[in-house]
GUPAMI-990494 format. One record per atom (N, C-alpha, C): residue in three letters; z, y, x; residue number from 1; atom name. Coordinates in pm, 1 decimal. Each point is the difference from the previous one (the first is absolute). Layout:
residues N
PT   rest         pz         py         px    nr   atom
PT    ALA          Z          Y          X   NUM     CA
...
This chain:
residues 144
PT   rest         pz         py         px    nr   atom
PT    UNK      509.6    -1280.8    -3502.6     1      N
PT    UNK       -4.5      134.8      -52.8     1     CA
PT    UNK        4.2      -10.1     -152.9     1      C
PT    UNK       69.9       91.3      -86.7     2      N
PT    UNK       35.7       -4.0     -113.6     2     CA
PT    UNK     -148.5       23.3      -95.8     2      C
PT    UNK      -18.7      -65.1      -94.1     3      N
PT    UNK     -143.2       29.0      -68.0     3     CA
PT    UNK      -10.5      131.4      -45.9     3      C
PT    UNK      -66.6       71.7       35.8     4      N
PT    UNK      -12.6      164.5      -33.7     4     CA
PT    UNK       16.7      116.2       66.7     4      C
PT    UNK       89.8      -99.2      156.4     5      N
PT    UNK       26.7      121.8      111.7     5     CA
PT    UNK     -130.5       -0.7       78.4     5      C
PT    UNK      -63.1      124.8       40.9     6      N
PT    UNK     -114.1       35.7       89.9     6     CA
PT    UNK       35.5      -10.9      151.2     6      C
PT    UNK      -46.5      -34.9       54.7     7      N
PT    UNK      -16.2       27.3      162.1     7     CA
PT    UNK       -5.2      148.8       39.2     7      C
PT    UNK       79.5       63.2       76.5     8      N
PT    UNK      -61.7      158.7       26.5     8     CA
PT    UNK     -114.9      -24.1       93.7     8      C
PT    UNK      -68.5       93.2      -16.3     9      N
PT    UNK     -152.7        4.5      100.2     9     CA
PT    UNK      -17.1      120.4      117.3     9      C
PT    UNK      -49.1       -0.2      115.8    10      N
PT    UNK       -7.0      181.0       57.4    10     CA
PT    UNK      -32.0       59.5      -75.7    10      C
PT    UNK      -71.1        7.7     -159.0    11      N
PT    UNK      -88.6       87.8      -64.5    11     CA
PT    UNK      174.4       93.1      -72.9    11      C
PT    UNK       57.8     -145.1      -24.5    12      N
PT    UNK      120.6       91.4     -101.9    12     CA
PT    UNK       74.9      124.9       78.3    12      C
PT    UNK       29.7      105.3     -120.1    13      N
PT    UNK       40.0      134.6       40.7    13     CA
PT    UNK      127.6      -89.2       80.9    13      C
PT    UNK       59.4      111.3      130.6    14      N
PT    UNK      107.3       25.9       88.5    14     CA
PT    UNK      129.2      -16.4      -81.4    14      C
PT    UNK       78.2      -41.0      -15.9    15      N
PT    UNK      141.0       19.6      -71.8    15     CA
PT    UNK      105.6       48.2       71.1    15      C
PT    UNK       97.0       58.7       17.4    16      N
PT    UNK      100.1       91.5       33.6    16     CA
PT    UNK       67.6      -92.9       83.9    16      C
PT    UNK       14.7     -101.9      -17.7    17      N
PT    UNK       82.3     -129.1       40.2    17     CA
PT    UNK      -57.3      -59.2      141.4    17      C
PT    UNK     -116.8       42.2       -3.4    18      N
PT    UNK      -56.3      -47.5      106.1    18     CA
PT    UNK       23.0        6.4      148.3    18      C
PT    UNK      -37.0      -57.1       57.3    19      N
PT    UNK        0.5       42.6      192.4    19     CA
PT    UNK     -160.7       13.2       44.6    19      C
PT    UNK       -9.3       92.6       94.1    20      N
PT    UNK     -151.5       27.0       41.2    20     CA
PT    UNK        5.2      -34.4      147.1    20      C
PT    UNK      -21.5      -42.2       51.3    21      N
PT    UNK      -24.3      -64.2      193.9    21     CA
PT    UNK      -94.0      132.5       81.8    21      C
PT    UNK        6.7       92.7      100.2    22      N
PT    UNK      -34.3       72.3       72.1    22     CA
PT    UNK      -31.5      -58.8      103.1    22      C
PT    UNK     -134.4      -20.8       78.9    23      N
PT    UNK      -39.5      -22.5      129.4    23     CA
PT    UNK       50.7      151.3       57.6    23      C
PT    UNK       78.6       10.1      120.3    24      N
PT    UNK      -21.9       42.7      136.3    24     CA
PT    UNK      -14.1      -35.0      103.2    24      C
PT    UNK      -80.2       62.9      109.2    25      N
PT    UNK      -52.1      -68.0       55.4    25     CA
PT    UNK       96.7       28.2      121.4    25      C
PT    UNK       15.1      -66.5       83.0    26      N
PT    UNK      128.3        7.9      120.8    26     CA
PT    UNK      -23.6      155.3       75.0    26      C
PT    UNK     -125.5       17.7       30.3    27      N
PT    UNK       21.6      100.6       53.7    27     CA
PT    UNK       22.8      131.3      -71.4    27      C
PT    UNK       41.9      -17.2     -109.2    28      N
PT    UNK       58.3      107.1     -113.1    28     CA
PT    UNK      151.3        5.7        0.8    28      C
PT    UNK       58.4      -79.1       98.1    29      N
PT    UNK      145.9      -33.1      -39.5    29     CA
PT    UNK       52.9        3.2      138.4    29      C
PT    UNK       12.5       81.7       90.8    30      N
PT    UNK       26.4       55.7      125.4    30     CA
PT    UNK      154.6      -62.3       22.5    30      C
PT    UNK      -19.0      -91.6      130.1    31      N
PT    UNK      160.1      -71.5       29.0    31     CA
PT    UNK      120.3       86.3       -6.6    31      C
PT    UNK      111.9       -9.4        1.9    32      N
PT    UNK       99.7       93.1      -35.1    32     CA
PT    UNK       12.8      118.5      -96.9    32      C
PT    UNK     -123.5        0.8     -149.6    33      N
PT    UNK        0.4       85.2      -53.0    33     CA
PT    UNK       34.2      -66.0     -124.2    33      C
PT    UNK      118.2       51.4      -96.0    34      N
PT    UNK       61.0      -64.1      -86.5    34     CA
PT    UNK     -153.2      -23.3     -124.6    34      C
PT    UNK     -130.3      114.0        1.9    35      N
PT    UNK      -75.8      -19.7     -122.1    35     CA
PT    UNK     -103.2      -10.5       54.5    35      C
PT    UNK      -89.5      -19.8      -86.2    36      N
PT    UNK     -126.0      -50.4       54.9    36     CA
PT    UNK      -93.0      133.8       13.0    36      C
PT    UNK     -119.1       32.0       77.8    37      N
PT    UNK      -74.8      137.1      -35.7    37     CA
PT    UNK       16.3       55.6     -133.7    37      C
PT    UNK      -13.8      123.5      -63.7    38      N
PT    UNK      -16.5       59.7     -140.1    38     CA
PT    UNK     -207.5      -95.2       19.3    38      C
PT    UNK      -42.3       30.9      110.9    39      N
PT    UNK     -167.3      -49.3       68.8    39     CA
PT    UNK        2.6     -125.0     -110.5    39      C
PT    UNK       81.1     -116.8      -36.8    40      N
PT    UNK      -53.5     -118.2      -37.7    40     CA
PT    UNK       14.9        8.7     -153.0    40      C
PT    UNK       19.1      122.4       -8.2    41      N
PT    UNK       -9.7       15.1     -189.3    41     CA
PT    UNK     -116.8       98.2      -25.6    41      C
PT    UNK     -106.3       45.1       72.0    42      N
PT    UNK      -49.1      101.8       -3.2    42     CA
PT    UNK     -197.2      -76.2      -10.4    42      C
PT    UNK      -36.0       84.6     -155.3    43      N
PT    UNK     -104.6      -71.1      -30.2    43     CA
PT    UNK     -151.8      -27.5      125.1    43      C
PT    UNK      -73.5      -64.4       37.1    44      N
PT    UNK      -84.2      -16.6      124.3    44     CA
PT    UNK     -143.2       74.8      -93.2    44      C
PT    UNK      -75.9      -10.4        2.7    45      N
PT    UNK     -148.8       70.8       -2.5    45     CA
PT    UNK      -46.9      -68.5     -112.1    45      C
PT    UNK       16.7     -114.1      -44.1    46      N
PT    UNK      -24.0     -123.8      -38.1    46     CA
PT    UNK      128.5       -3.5     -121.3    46      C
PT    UNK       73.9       77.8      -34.1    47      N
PT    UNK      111.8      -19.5     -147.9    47     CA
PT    UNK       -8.8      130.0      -95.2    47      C
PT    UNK     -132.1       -3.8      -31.6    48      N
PT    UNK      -33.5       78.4      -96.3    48     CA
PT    UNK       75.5       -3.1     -121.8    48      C
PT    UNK       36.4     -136.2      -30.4    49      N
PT    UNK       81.5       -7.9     -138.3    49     CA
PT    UNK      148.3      -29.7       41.1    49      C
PT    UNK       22.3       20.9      142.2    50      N
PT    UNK      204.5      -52.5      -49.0    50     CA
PT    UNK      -16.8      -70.6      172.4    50      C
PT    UNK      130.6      -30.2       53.9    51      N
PT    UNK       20.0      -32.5      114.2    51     CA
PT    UNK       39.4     -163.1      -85.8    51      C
PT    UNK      -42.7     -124.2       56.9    52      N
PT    UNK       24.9     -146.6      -14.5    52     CA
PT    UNK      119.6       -8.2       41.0    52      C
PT    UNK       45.0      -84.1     -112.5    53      N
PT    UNK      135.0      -63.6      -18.1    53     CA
PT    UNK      -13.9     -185.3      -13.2    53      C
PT    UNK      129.0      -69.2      -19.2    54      N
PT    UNK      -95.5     -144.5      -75.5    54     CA
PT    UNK      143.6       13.3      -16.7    54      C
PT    UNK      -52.8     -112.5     -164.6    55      N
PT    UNK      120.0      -59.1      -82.3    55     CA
PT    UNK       52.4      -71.8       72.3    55      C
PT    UNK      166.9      -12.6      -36.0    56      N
PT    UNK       77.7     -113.3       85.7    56     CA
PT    UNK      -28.0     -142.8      -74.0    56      C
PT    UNK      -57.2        7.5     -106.0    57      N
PT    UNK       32.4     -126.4      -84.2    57     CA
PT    UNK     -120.4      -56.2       31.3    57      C
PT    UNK     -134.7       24.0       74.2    58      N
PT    UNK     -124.5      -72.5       15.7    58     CA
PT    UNK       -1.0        9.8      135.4    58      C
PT    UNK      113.7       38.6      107.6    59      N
PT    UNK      -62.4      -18.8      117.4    59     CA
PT    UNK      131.7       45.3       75.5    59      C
PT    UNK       68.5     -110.1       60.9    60      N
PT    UNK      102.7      -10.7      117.4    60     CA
PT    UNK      -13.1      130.0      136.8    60      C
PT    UNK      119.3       46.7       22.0    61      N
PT    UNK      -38.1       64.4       99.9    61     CA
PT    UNK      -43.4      -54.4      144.1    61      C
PT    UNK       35.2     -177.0       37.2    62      N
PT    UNK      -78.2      -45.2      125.4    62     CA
PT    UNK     -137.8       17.8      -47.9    62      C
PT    UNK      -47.7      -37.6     -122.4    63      N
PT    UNK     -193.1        0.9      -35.6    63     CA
PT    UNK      -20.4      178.5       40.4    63      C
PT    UNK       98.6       27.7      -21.9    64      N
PT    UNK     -109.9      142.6      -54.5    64     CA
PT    UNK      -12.9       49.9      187.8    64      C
PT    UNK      131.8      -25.0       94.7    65      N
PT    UNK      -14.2       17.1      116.2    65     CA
PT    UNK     -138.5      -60.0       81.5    65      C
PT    UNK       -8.0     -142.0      -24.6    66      N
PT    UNK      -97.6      -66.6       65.2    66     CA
PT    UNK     -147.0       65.6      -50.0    66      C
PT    UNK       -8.2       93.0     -137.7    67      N
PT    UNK     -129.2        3.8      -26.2    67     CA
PT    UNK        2.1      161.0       58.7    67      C
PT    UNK     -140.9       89.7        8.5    68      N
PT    UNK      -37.8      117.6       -0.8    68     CA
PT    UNK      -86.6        3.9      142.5    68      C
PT    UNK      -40.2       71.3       70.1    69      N
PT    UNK      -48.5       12.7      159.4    69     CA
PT    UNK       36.0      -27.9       72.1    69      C
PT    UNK      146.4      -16.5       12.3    70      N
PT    UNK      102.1        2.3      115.7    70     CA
PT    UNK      119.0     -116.8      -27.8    70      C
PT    UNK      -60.9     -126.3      -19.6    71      N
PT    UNK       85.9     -140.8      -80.7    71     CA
PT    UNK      113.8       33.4      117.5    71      C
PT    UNK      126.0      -48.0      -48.3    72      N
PT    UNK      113.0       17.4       98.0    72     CA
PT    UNK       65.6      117.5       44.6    72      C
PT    UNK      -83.3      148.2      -73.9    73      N
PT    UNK       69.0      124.4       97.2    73     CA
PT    UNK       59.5       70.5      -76.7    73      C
PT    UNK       64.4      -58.9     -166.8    74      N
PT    UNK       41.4      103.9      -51.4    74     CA
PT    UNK      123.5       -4.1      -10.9    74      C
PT    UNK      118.0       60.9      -64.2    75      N
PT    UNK      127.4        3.4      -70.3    75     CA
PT    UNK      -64.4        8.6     -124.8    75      C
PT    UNK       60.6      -48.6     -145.2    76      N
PT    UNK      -40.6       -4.9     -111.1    76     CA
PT    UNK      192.9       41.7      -50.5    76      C
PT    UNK      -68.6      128.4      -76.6    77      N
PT    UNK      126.1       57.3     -101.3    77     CA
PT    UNK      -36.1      -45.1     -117.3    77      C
PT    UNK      147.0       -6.2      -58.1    78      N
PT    UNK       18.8      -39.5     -128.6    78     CA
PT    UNK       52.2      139.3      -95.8    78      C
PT    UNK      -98.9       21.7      -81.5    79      N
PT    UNK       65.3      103.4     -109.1    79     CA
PT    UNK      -71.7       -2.4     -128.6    79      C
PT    UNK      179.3       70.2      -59.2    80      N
PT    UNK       31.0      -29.2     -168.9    80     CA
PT    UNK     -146.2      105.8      -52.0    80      C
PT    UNK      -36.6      -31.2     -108.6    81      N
PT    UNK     -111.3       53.6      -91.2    81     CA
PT    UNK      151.6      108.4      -46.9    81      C
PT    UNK       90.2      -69.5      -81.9    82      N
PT    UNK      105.5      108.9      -63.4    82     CA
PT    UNK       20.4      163.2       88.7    82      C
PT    UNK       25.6      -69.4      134.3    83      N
PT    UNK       36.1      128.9      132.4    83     CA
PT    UNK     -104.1       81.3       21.7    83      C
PT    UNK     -144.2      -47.4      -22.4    84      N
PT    UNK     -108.0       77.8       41.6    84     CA
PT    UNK        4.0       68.3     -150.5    84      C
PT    UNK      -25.8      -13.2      -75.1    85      N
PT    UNK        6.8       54.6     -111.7    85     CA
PT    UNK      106.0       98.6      -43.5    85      C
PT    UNK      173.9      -18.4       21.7    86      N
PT    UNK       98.3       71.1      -26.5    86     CA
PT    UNK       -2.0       69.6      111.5    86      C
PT    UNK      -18.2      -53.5      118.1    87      N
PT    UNK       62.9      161.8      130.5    87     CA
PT    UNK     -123.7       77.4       78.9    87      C
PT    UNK     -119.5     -125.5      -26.4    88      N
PT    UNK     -109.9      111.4       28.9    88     CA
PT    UNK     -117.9       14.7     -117.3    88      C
PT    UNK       42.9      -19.7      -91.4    89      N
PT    UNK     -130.5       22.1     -139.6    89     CA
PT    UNK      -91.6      -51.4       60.1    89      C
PT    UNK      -39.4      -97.8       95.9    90      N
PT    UNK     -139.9      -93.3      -12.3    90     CA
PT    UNK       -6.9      -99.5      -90.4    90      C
PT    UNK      -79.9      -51.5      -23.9    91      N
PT    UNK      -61.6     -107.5      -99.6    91     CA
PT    UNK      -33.1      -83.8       75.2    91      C
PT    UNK      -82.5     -123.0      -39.5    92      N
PT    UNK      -70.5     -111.0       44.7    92     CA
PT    UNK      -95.3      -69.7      -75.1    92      C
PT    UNK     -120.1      -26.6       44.2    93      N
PT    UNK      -98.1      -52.9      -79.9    93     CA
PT    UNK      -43.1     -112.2       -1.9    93      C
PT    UNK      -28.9     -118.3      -55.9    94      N
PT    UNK      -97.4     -100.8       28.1    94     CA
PT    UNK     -136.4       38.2       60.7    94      C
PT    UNK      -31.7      -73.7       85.9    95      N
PT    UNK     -136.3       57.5       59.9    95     CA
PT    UNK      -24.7     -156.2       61.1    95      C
PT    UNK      -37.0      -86.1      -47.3    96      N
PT    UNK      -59.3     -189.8       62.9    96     CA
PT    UNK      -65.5       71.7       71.6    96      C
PT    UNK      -67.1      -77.8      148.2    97      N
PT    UNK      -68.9       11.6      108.4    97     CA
PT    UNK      -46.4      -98.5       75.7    97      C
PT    UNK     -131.4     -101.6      -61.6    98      N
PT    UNK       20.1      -91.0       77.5    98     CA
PT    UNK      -30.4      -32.2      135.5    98      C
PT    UNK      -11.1      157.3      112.1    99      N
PT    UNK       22.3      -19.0       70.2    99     CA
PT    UNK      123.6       46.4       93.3    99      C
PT    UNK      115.3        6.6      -79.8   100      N
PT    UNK      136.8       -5.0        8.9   100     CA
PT    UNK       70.1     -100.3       -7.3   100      C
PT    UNK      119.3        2.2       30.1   101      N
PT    UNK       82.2     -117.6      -19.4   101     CA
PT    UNK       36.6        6.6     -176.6   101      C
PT    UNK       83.2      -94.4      -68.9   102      N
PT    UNK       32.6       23.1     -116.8   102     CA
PT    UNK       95.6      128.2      -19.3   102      C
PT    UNK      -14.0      -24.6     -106.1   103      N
PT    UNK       73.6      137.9      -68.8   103     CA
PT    UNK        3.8      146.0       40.9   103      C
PT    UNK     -136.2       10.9       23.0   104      N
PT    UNK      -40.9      140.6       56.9   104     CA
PT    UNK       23.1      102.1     -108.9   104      C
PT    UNK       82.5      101.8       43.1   105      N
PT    UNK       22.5       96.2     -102.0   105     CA
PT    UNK      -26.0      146.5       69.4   105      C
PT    UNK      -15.7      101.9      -65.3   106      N
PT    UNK      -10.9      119.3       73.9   106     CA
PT    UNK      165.4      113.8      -64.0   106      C
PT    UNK       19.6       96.7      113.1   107      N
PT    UNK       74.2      118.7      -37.0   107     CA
PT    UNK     -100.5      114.2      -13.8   107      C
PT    UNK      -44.0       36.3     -169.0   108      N
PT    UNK     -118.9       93.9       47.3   108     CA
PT    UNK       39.9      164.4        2.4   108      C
PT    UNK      126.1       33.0       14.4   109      N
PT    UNK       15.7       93.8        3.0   109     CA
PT    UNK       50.7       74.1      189.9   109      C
PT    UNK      -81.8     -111.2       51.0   110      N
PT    UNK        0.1       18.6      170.3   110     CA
PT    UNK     -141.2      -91.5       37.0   110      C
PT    UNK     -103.3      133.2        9.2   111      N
PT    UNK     -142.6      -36.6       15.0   111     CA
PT    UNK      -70.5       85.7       74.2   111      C
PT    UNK     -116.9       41.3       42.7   112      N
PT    UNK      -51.6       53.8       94.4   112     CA
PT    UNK       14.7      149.9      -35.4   112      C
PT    UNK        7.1       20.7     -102.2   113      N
PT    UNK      -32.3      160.3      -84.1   113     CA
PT    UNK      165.7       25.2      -91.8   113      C
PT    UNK       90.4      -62.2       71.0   114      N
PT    UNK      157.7       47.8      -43.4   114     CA
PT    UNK       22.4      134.1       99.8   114      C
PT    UNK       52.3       99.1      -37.0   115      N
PT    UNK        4.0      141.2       96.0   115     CA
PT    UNK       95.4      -47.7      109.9   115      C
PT    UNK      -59.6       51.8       76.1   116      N
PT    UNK       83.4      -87.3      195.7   116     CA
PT    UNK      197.8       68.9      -99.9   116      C
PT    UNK       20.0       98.0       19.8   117      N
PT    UNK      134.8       39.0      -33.8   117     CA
PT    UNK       86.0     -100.2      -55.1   117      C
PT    UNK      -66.1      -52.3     -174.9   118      N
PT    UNK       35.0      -77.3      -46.0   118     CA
PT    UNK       19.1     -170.2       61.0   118      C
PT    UNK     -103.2       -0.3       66.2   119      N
PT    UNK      -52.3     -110.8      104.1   119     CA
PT    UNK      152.3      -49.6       90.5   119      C
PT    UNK      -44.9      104.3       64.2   120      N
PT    UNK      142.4      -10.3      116.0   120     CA
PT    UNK      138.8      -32.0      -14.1   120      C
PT    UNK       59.3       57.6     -124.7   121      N
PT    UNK      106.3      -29.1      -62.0   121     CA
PT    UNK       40.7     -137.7      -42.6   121      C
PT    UNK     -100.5      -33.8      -58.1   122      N
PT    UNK       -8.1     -140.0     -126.7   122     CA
PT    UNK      -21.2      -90.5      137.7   122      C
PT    UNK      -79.1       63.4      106.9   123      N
PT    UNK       29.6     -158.1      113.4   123     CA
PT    UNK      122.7      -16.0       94.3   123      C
PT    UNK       68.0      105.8      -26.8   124      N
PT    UNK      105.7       63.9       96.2   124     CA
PT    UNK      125.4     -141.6      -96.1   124      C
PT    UNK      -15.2       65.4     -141.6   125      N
PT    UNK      112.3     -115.2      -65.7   125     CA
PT    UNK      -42.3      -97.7      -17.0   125      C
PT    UNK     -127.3      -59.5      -11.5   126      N
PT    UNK      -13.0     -123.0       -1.9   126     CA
PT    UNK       48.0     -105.8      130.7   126      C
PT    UNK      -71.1       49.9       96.8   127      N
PT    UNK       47.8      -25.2      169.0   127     CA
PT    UNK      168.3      -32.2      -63.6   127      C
PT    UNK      114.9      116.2      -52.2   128      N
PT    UNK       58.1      -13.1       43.3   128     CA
PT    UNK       90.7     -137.6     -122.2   128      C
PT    UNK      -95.0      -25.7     -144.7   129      N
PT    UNK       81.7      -60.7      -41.7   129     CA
PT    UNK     -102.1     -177.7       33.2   129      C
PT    UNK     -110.0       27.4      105.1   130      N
PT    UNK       -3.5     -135.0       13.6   130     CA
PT    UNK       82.1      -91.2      148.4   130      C
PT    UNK       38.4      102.7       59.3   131      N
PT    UNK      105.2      -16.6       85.2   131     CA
PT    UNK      135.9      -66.1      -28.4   131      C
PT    UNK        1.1        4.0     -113.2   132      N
PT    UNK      128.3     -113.7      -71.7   132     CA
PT    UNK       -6.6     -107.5      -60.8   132      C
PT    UNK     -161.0      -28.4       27.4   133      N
PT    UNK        1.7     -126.5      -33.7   133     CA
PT    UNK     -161.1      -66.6       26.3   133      C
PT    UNK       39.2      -47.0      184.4   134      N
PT    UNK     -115.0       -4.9       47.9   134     CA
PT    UNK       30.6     -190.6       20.1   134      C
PT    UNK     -136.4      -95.4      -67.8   135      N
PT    UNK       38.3     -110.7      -25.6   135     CA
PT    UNK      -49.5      -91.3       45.8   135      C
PT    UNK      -76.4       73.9       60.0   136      N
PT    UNK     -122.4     -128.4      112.3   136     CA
PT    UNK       12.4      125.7      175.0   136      C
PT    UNK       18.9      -48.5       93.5   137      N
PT    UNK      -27.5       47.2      161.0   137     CA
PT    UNK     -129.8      -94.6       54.2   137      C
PT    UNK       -5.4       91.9       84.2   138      N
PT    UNK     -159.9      -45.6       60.5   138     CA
PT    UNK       48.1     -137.1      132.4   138      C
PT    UNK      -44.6      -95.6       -2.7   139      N
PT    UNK      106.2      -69.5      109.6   139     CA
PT    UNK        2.1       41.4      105.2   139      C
PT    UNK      -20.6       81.7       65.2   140      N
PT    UNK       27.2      100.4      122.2   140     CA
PT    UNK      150.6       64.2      -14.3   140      C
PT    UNK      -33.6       39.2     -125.9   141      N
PT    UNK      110.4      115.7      -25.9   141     CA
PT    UNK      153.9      -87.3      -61.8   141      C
PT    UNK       14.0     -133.9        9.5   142      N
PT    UNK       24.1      -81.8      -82.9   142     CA
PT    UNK      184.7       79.2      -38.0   142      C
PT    UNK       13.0       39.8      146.7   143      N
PT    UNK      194.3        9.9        1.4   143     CA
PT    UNK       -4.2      169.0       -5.8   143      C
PT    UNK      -89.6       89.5      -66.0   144      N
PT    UNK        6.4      106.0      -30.1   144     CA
PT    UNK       88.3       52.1     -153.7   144      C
């Protein structure tokens, strides 16, 4: 490493450039249905500050599959920080967790107290732009 270049850390701000990894969980992603539930973008009781994301650069989508409640049951999407930002005005935050996998980040503008209206929409396109680029299958689902 060149004398003076830093290591990035989870703490450093999100950059535009980035990729963020989405756990869904299989039964969010109904066989023969081209997208996954709007259900697996939609904040739980428990995402007061932002629905969890993780950086692509601290954590592979096989790790991020094998880790959470349900090791083995998810599809893991891949999406641009640029796309969430240009086609749906979300953001992304650093948020470390060490009882997360690495590069835990949050979307905090989809949290328990976002108005359902607004809610519904923002999971309706997310569903539909993580559907184009889904990068880990659950090995069940392997030839889906």
């Amino acid at each position: 490493m060149p004398i003076g270049t830093r290591v990035k850390t989870e703490q450093d701000p999100v950059s535009l450039h980035e990729y963020v990894l989405r756990r869904i969980h299989q039964n969010m992603f109904s066989a023969g249905q081209p997208l996954p539930s709007r259900l697996a973008f939609r904040p739980t009781k428990h995402d007061t500050e932002g629905i969890s994301v993780f950086r692509e650069e601290f954590v592979s989508p096989k790790e991020l599959a094998g880790a959470g409640r349900k090791p083995g049951e998810y599809y893991i999407a891949r999406l641009s920080i640029q796309e969430l930002k240009d086609i749906l005005g979300l953001s992304v935050i650093p948020d470390p967790d060490d009882s997360q996998p690495p590069g835990h980040a949050l979307i905090p503008e989809l949290k328990t107290s976002t108005p359902n209206r607004t809610a519904k929409e923002l999971h309706l396109k997310l569903a539909a732009l993580a559907s184009k680029s889904i990068v880990h299958r659950p090995e069940s689902n392997q030839n889906r």
